[in-house]
C-alpha positions in Angstrom: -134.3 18.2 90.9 -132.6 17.4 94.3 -134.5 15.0 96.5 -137.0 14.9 93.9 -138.3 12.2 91.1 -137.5 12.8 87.8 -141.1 13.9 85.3 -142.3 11.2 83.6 -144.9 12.7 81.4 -144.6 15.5 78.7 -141.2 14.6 77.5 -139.6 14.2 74.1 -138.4 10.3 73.8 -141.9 9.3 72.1 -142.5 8.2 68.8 -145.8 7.1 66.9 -145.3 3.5 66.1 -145.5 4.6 62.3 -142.1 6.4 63.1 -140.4 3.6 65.2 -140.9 1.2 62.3 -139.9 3.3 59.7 -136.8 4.1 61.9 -135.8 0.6 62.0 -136.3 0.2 58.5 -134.4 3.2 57.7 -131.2 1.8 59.4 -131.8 -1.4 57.4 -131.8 0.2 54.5 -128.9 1.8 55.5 -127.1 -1.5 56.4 -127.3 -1.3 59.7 -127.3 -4.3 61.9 -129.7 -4.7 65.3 -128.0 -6.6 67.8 -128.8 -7.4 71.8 -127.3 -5.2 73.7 -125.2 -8.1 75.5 -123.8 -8.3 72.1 -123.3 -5.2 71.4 -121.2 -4.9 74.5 -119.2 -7.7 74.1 -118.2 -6.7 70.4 -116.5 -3.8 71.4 -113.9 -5.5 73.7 -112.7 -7.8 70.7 -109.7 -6.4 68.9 -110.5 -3.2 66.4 -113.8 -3.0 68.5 -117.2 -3.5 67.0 -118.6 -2.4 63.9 -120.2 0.9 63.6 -123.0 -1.1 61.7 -124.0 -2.2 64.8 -127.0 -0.9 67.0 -128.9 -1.9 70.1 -132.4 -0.6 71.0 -133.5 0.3 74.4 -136.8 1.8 75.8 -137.1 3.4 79.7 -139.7 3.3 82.3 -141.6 0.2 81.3 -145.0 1.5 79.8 -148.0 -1.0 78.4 -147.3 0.5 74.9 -143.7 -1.3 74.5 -145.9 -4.3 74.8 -148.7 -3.5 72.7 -147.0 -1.7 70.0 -143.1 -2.0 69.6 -143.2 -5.5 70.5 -144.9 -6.4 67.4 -142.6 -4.2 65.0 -139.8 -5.7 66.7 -140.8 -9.0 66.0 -141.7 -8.2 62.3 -138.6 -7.4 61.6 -136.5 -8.9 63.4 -135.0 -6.3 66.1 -134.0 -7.2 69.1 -134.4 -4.6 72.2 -134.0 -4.0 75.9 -136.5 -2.7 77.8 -135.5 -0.9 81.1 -138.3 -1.2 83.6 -138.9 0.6 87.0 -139.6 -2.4 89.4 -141.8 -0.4 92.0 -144.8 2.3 91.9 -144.3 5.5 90.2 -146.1 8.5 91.1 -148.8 9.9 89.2 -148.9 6.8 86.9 -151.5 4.6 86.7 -150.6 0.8 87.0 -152.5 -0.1 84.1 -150.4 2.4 82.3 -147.6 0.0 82.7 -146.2 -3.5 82.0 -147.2 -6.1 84.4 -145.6 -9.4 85.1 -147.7 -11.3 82.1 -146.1 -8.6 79.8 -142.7 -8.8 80.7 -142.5 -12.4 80.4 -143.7 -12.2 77.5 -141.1 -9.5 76.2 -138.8 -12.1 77.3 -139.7 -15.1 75.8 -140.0 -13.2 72.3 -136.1 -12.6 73.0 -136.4 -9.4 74.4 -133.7 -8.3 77.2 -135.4 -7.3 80.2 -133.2 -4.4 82.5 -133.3 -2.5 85.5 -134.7 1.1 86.2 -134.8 1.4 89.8 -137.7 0.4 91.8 -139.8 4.3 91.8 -137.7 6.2 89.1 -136.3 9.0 91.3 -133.3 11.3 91.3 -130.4 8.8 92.1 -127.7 11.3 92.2 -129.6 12.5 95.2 -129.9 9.2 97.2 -127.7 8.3 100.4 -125.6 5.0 99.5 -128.6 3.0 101.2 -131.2 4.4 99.2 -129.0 3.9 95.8 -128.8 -0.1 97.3 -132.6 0.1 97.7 -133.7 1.3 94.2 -130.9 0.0 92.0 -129.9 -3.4 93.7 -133.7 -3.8 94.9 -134.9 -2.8 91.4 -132.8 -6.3 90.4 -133.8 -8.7 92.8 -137.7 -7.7 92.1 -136.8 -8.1 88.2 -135.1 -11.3 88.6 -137.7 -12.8 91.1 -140.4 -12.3 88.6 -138.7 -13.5 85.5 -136.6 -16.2 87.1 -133.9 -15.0 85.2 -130.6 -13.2 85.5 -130.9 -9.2 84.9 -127.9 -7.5 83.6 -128.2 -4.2 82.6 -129.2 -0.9 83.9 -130.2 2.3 82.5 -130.1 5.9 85.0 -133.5 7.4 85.4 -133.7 10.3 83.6 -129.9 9.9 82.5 -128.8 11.2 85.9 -125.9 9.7 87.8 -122.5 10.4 89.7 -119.6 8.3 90.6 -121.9 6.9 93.7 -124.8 5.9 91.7 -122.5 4.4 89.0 -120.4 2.7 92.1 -123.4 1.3 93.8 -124.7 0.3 90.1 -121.3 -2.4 89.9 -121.6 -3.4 93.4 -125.1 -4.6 92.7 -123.3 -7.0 90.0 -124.8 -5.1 86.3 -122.3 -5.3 83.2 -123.6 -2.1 82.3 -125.7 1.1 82.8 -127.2 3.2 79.9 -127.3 7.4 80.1 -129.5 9.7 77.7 -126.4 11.4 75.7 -126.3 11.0 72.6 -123.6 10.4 69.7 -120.5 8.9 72.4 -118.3 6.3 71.3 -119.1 3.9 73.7 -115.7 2.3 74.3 -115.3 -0.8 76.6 -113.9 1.4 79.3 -117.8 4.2 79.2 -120.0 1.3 79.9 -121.0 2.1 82.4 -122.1 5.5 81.1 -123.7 4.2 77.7 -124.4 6.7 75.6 -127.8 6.4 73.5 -129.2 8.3 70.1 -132.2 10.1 69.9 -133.4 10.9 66.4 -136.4 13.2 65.2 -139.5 11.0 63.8 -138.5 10.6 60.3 -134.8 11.1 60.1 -134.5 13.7 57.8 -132.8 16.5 59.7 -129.0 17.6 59.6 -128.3 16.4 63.3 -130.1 12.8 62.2 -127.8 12.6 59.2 -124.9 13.4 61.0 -125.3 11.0 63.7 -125.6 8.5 61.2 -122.3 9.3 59.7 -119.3 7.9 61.4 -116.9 11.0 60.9 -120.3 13.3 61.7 -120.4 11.1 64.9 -116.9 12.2 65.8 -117.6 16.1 64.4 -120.6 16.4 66.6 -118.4 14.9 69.3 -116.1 16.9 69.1 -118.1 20.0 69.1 -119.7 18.9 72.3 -116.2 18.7 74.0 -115.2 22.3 72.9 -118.3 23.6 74.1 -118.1 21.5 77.6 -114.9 23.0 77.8 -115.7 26.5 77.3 -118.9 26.5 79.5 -115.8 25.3 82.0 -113.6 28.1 81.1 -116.1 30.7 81.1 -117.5 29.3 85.1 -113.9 29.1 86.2 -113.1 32.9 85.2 -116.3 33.7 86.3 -115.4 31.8 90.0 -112.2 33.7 90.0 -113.5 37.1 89.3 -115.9 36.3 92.0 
C-alpha cells in the first residue's frame, strides 16, 4: 500500500484471552522457557547460540486490551513480554481504544518491555529518509519521554521494511527490530529482521506442531526458501520472455 497506512482492524493476529493463556501454558508444558526479549537476544550471541527452549512474547500497535487482559495472564504465570506501541494518533482508532501513559507505566513496572512502533503506524517502506527519522526515531523520544526510560526495541508496522527503514531503524540507536515472518532462525546477524510465530488458537494444527519442532522449524524453512526461489525463477523467465 504505497503512501498509504497499513489496516489496523480485521486482521488475523487476535486471540481470545482463553487462547493466549492456554498458549503459554502449552509451551510450558512443553518445556519451553519465556524469557525478555533483551535476553533472548543476547543468548544467541554466546557460543552454540541460545536454546531453542527459549521464547519471547511480543504484542503490536498498543491496544487497551494488552492491559486489561494479557497483562494479568502474564503476570499469573510468570511471562514476560514486549509490547510495541505506536507513539502518535492512528487513524480510525479511537484513543480510548488504546494504552495511555497510566497503562504503559504500569506494563512497565510489572516488568514488561515497552518498544517502539512508529509514532502513526504507516507504510515505512514508503517514507522519504526524513519521514522514516520522524516516525521511527520520533516514536523513541515520545516513548522514552513518557516512561523516563531507555526504549530498545522496534517492531515494523505491518512487518514492512527495506534496507532504508532498517538503516534509519540503527541510526535511531534500537538493538533490534521485529518483522511478521514466521519460523526464521533468528541468528545474531537477522536482528534486525526478527522473525516472530503465529500459531492458530489452540495449537493443534500440522503447521503449529511443526513450528514447535526444531527440525520442522528447519523443514518449513526450508520449504519457504525453495518456493522464494522459484517465484524468482519463474518472474525472471517471465522478465526475459518479456
Amino acid at each position: 500500500m504505497p503512501g498509504g497506512s497499513v489496516p489496523l482492524e480485521g486482521w488475523s493476529y487476535n486471540l481470545e484471552p482463553v487462547d493466549f493463556a492456554h498458549q503459554l501454558e502449552k509451551l510450558q508444558e512443553r518445556g519451553f522457557r519465556f524469557v525478555s526479549l533483551a535476553n533472548y537476544l543476547a543468548a544467541g550471541e554466546l557460543p552454540g547460540g541460545r536454546s531453542r527452549k527459549q521464547v519471547a512474547v511480543t504484542f503490536d500497535d498498543g491496544w487497551l486490551d494488552n492491559h486489561r487482559y494479557a497483562l494479568p495472564i502474564l503476570d499469573r504465570l510468570g511471562v514476560p513480554a514486549t509490547f510495541f506501541v505506536v507513539s502518535g494518533e492512528m487513524a480510525g482508532v479511537k484513543a480510548e481504544r488504546r494504552m495511555g501513559a497510566g497503562e504503559l507505566r504500569e506494563m512497565r513496572a510489572a516488568g514488561m518491555d515497552i518498544g517502539a512502533h512508529t509514532r502513526s503506524h504507516p507504510n515505512l517502506a514508503s517514507l522519504s529518509e526524513a519521514r522514516l527519522d520522524e516516525e521511527i526515531g520520533g516514536c523513541k523520544a515520545d516513548l522514552e519521554a513518557l516512561l523516563s526510560g531507555e526504549v530498545r526495541h522496534f517492531a515494523y508496522p505491518g512487518g514492512r521494511f527495506n534496507g532504508a527503514v532498517q538503516a534509519c531503524v540503527r541510526r535511531q540507536g534500537f538493538a533490534a527490530a521485529c518483522g511478521v515472518v514466521g519460523a526464521g532462525a533468528n541468528r545474531p546477524e537477522a536482528r534486525f529482521a526478527l522473525s516472530r510465530d503465529v500459531f492458530t488458537p489452540r495449537m493443534e494444527r500440522p503447521r503449529d506442531r511443526l513450528l514447535l519442532h526444531p527440525v520442522g522449524r528447519w523443514l518449513w524453512r526450508r520449504g519457504s526458501a525453495l518456493k522464494a526461489m522459484r517465484k524468482r525463477t519463474e518472474v525472471g523467465t517471465t522478465g526475459g520472455m518479456l
